[in-house]
LUMMI-170211 format. One line per 8 residues: their letters; for each residue x negated, y negated, z of C-alpha. Coordinates in Angstrom, 2 decimals, m for minus. Layout:
% LUMMI-170211
A	X/Y/Z ~ ...;
***
This chain:
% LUMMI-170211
XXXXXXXX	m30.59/20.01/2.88 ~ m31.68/16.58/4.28 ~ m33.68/16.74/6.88 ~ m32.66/14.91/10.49 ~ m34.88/12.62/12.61 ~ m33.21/12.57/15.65 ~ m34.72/11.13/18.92 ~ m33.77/13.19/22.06;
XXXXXXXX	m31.95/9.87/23.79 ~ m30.03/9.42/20.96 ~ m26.51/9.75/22.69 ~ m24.60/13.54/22.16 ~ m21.73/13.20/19.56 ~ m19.17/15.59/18.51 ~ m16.82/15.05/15.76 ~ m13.09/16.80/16.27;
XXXXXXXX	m10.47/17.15/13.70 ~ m8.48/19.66/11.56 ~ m10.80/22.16/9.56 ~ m8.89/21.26/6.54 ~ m9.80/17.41/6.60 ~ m13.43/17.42/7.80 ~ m15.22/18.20/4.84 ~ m12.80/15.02/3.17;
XXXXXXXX	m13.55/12.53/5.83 ~ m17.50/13.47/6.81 ~ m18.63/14.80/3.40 ~ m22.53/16.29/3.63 ~ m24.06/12.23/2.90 ~ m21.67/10.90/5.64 ~ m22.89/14.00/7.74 ~ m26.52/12.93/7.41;
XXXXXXXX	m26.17/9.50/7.78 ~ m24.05/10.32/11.64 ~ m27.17/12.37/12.46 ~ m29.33/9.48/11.90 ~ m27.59/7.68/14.57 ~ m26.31/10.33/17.21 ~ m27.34/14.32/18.23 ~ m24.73/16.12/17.30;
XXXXXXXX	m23.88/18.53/19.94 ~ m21.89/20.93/17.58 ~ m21.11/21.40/14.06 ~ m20.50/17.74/12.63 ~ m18.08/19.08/10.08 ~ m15.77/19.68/13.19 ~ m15.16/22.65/12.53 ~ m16.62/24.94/15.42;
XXXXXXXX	m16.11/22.24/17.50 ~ m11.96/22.44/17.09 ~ m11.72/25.62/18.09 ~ m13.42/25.10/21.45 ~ m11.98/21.81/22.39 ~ m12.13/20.38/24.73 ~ m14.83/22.02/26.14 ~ m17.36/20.30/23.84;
XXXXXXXX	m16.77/17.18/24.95 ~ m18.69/18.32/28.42 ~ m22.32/16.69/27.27 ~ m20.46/14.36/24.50 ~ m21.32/10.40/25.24 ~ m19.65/10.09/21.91 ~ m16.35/11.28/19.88 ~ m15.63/11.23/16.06;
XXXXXXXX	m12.24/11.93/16.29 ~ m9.72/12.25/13.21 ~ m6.63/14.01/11.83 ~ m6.20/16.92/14.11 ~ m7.71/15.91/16.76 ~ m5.80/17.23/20.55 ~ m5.51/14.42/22.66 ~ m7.52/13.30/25.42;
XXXXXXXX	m5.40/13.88/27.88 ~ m6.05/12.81/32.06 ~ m7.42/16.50/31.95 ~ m9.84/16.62/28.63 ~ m11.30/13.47/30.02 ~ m12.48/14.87/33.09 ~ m13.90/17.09/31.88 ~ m15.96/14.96/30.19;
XXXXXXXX	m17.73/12.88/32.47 ~ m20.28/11.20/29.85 ~ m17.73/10.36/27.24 ~ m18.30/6.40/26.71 ~ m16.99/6.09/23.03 ~ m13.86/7.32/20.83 ~ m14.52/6.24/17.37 ~ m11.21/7.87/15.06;
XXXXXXXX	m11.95/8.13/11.29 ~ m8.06/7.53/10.68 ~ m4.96/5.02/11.79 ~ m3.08/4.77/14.81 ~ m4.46/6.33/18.25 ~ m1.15/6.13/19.41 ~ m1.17/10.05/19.88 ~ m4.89/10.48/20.49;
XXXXXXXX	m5.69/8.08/23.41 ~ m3.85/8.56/27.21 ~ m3.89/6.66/30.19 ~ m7.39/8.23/31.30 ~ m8.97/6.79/28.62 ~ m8.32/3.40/29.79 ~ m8.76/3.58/33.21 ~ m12.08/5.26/32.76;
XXXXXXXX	m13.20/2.39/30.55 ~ m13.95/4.18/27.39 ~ m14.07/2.12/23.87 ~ m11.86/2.95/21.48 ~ m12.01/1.82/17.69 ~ m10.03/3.25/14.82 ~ m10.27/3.20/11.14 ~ m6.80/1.34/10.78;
XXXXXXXX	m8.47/m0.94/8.52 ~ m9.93/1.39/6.16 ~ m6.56/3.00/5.57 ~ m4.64/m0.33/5.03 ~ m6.12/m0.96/1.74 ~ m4.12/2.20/m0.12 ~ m1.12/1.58/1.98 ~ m1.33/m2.59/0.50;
XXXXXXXX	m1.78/m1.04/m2.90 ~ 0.51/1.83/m2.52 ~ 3.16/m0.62/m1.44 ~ 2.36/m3.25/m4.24 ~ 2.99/m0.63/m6.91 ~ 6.55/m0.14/m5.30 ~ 7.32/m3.57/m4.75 ~ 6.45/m3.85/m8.87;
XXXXXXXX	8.99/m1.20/m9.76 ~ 11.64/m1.84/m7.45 ~ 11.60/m5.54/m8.76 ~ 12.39/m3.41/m12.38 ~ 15.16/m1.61/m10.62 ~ 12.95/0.99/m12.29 ~ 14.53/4.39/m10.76 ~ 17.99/3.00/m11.53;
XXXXXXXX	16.56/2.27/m15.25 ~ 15.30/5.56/m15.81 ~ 18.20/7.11/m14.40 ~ 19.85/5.18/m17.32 ~ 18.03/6.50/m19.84 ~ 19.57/8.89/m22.12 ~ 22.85/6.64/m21.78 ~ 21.81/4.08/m24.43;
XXXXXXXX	18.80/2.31/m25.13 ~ 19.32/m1.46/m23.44 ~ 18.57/m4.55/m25.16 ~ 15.18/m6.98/m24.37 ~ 18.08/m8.90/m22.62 ~ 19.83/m6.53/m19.93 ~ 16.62/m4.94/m19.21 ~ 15.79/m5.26/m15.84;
XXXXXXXX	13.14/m7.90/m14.98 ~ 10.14/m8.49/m12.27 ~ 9.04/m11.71/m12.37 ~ 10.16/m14.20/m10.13 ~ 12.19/m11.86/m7.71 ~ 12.21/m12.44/m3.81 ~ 10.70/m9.59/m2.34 ~ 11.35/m9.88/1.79;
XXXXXXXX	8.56/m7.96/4.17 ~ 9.21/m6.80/7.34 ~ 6.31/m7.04/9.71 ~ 3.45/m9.44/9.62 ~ 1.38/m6.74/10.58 ~ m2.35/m5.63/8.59 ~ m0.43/m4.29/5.97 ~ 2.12/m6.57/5.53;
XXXXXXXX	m0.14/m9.51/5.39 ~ m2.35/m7.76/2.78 ~ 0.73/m7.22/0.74 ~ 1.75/m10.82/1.04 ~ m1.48/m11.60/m0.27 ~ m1.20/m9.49/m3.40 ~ 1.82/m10.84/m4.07 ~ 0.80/m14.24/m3.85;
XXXXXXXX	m2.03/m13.77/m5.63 ~ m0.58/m12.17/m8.46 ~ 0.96/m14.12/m12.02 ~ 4.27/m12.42/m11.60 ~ 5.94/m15.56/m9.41 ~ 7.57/m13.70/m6.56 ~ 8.97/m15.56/m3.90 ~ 8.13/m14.35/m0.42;
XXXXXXXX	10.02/m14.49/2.71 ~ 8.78/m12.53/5.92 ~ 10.17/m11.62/8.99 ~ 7.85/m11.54/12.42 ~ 8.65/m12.39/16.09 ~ 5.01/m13.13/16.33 ~ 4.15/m15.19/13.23 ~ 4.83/m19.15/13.23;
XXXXXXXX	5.86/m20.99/10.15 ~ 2.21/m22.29/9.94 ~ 0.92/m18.76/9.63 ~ 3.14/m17.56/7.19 ~ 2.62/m20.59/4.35 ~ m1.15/m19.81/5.18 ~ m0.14/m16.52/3.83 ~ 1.69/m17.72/0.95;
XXXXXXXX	5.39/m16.76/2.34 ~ 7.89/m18.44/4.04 ~ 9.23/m17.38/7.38 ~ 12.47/m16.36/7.87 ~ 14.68/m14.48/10.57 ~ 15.68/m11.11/9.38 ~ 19.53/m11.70/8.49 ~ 18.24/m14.16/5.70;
XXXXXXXX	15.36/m12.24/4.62 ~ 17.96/m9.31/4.19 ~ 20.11/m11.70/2.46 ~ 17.91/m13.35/0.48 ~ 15.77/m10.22/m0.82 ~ 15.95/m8.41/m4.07 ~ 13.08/m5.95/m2.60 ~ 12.63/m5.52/1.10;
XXXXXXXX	9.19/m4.20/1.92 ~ 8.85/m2.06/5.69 ~ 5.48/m3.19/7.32 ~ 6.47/m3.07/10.93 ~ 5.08/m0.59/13.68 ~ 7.38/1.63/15.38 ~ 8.05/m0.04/18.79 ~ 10.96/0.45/20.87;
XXXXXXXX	12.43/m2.91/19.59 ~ 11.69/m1.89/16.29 ~ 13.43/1.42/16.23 ~ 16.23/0.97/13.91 ~ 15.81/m2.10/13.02 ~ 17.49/m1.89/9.78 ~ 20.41/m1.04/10.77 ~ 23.82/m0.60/9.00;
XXXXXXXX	24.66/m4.37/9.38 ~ 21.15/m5.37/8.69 ~ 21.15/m3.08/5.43 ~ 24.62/m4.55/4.44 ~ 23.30/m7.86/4.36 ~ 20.66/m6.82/0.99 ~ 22.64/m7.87/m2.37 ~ 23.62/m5.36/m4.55;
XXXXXXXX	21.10/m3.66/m6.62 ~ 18.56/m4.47/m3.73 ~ 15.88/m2.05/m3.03 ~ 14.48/m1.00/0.62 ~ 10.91/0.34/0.46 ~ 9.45/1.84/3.51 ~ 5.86/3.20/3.67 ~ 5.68/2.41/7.75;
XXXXXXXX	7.44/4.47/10.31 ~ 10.80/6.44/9.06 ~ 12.79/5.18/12.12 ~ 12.22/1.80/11.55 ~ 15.44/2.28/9.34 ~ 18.56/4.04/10.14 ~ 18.81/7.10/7.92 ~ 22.89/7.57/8.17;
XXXXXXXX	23.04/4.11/7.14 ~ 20.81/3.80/4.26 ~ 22.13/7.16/3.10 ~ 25.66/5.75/2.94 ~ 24.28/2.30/0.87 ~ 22.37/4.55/m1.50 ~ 25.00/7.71/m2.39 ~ 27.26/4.41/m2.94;
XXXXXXXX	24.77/3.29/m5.42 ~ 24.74/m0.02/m4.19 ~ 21.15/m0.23/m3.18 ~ 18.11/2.02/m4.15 ~ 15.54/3.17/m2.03 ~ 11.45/4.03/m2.38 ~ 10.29/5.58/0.99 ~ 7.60/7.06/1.96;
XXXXXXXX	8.23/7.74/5.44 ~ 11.86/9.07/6.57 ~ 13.46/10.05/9.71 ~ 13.22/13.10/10.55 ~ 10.00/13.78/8.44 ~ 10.25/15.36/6.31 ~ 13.91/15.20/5.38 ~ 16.06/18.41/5.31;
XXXXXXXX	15.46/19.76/1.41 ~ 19.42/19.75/0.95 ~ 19.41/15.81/2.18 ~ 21.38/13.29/0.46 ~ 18.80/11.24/m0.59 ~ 16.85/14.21/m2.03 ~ 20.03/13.92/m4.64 ~ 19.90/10.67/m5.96;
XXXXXXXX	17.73/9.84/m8.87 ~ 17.86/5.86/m7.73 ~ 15.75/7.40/m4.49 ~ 12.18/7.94/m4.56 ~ 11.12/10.39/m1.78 ~ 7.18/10.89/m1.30 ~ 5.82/13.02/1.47 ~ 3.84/9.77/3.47;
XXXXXXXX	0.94/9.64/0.42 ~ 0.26/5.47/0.68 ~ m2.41/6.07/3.03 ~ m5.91/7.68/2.46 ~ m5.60/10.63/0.49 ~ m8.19/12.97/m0.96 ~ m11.12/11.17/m1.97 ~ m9.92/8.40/m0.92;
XXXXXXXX	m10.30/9.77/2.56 ~ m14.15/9.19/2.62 ~ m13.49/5.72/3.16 ~ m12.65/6.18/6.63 ~ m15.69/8.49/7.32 ~ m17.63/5.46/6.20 ~ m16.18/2.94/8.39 ~ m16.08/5.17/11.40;
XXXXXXXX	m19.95/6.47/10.67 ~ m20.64/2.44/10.80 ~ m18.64/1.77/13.87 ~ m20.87/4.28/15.79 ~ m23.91/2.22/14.50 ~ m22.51/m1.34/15.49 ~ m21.22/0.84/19.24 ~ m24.99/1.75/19.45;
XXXXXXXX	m26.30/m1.72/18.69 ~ m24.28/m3.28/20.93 ~ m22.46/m4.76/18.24 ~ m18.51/m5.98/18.21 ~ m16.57/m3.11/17.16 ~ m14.56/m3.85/13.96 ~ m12.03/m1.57/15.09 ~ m11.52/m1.98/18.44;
XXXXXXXX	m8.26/m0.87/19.94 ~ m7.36/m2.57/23.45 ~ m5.06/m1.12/26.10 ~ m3.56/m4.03/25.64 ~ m2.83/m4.23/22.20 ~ m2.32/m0.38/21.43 ~ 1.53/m1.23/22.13 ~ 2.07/m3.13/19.59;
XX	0.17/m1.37/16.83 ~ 1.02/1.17/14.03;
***
C-alpha cells in the first residue's frame, strides 16, 4: 500500500458517490495520487462516506463528488461551513448543485469534458451506420442477398446535428475530418455562420437541416426551449429512409411522434436516450428491428470511467494552485448546459 505524505494544512476532502462506481472512477493509483494533494477526511473510495452524508462534509474544504452523489441542498451546505470547492468526476451538475451553492460562492467544475470524448465517438459510430441504413439492411437480410448496386451507401450523405454544443462540435469535427465526404449542416441559436464553417459545417435553421438530412444527430441540452424540439412537424420534415440518432436528453424528441414515423417504417431510429427512460419493455420501438435501443452507454463506461477520476484528481491540483479550472461551471452558464 503506498504510503501518504500529507501535510496537516493540506485542505480536508471527501469524495461522495454510489458504492458501486467508486472503485471505477478513483481506482487505488487515482486514490494515492488525491492524497498527495488533499487529507482525506473519510474513506476516499466514498464509500463510508455515502452512508453518512451529509454529515461529512462538516470539516470538508473540499468535495469529489460523482454518480450518486445527494445534492447539496440550502440545508447540506450549511452544514458545511468550510466547503470552498465541488469538483464532480462526471457530466452535468444540473442535479448536484442548488441555489446555496452559488450564493455561498463555492467553485464548481465538472468532468463534462472527460465524458464528451466517448459520447463524440459513440455518436460517430452511429452516424456511420445510419448513413448505411444499416438496421434497415440487416433487417433485410435473409430476404435476398442485394447487389454492390442497391446496397446502401455512406459516403457523401448529409448528416444534420442538432446542438453546437461540446459534443456536437466534436462530432462535426470527426466528420469533417474523416475521407468519407459528408456534408454537414447544423442547427444552433447561438452559433454564427462564421463559427460553423470554422467547424467545417454549414449553418442552417432547423426546418432545412430536417429537410436536408439523411442522418440527424441530437447534441442539444435539455432546456425548456429545447424540450420537444423534434416534434411531429419537425420529424416530418426528414426524407424518407432518414435516420434520427439521439445520445443527448430523451425529451429533446417527442416519443409519440417518432414512434408513429418509425412503426410506419418511414424513418429509423438509433437512440440512446428515450423519454421516459428507460422505455416501457412492451414499447413500440422495442419492436422494430430498424430501432436501435441502448440503455444511455455513449458516455464513460467501465474502464473508461477512470478518465474522469483523472481529470477531476487534476482539477483539485490546478483549484489548489490557484490555477483556472478546466471545468468550471458558472451560475451563469449551468442553464444552458447538458
Amino acid at each position: 500500500m503506498a504510503t501518504r505524505l500529507v501535510r496537516a494544512d493540506r485542505p480536508g476532502a471527501v469524495c461522495v458517490m454510489g458504492p458501486d462506481v467508486a472503485g471505477l472512477v478513483l481506482p487505488r493509483e487515482l486514490r494515492a495520487r488525491l492524497a498527495g494533494h488533499v487529507r482525506l477526511l473519510t474513506d476516499a473510495a466514498g464509500t463510508e462516506v455515502h452512508a453518512r452524508f451529509p454529515a461529512a462534509l462538516a470539516d470538508a474544504e473540499v468535495l469529489l463528488s460523482s454518480w450518486g452523489c445527494p445534492p447539496l441542498t440550502a440545508e447540506v451546505v450549511a452544514g458545511a461551513p468550510r466547503l470552498r470547492a465541488v469538483v464532480h468526476a462526471a457530466g452535468t451538475v444540473k442535479s448536484l448543485v442548488g441555489e446555496a451553492v452559488w450564493e455561498r460562492g463555492i467553485r464548481v467544475s465538472c468532468a463534462a469534458d472527460a465524458n464528451a470524448g466517448p459520447v463524440v465517438s459513440y455518436s460517430v459510430a452511429l452516424i456511420t451506420l445510419a448513413a448505411r441504413r444499416t438496421l434497415a439492411m440487416a433487417a433485410g437480410y435473409t430476404a435476398g442477398w442485394p447487389g454492390p448496386r442497391s446496397r446502401a451507401g455512406g459516403d457523401g450523405a448529409t448528416v444534420g446535428i442538432v446542438g453546437a454544443s461540446r459534443i456536437g462540435r466534436g462530432v462535426i469535427a470527426e466528420l469533417a475530418g474523416s475521407d468519407a465526404g459528408y456534408r454537414i449542416l447544423v442547427s444552433d441559436p447561438y452559433l454564427t455562420d462564421d463559427e460553423a464553417r470554422l467547424l467545417g459545417a454549414r449553418r442552417v435553421e432547423l426546418d432545412e437541416l430536417c429537410r436536408r438530412s439523411a442522418v440527424v444527430s441530437v447534441h442539444a441540452p435539455l432546456l425548456p426551449e429545447t424540450t420537444g424540439l423534434l416534434d411531429a412537424a419537425k420529424l416530418a420534415l426528414l426524407p424518407d429512409g432518414a435516420a434520427l440518432i439521439n445520445t443527448a436528453r430523451g425529451a429533446i424528441v417527442d416519443t409519440e411522434s417518432l414512434t408513429r414515423e418509425c412503426v410506419s417504417g418511414r424513418l429509423e431510429a438509433y437512440l440512446d436516450v428515450t423519454d421516459p427512460e428507460p422505455l416501457p419493455p412492451d414499447h413500440p420501438l422495442a419492436a422494430l428491428p430498424h430501432v436501435l435501443l441502448t440503455p444511455h452507454i455513449a458516455g464513460a463506461q467501465g474502464t473508461e470511467v477512470r478518465r474522469l477520476g483523472r481529470y477531476a484528481v487534476a482539477e483539485v491540483a490546478r483549484w489548489l494552485a490557484g490555477e483556472p479550472l478546466c471545468g468550471e461551471v458558472t451560475r451563469r452558464a449551468l442553464p444552458r448546459l447538458a
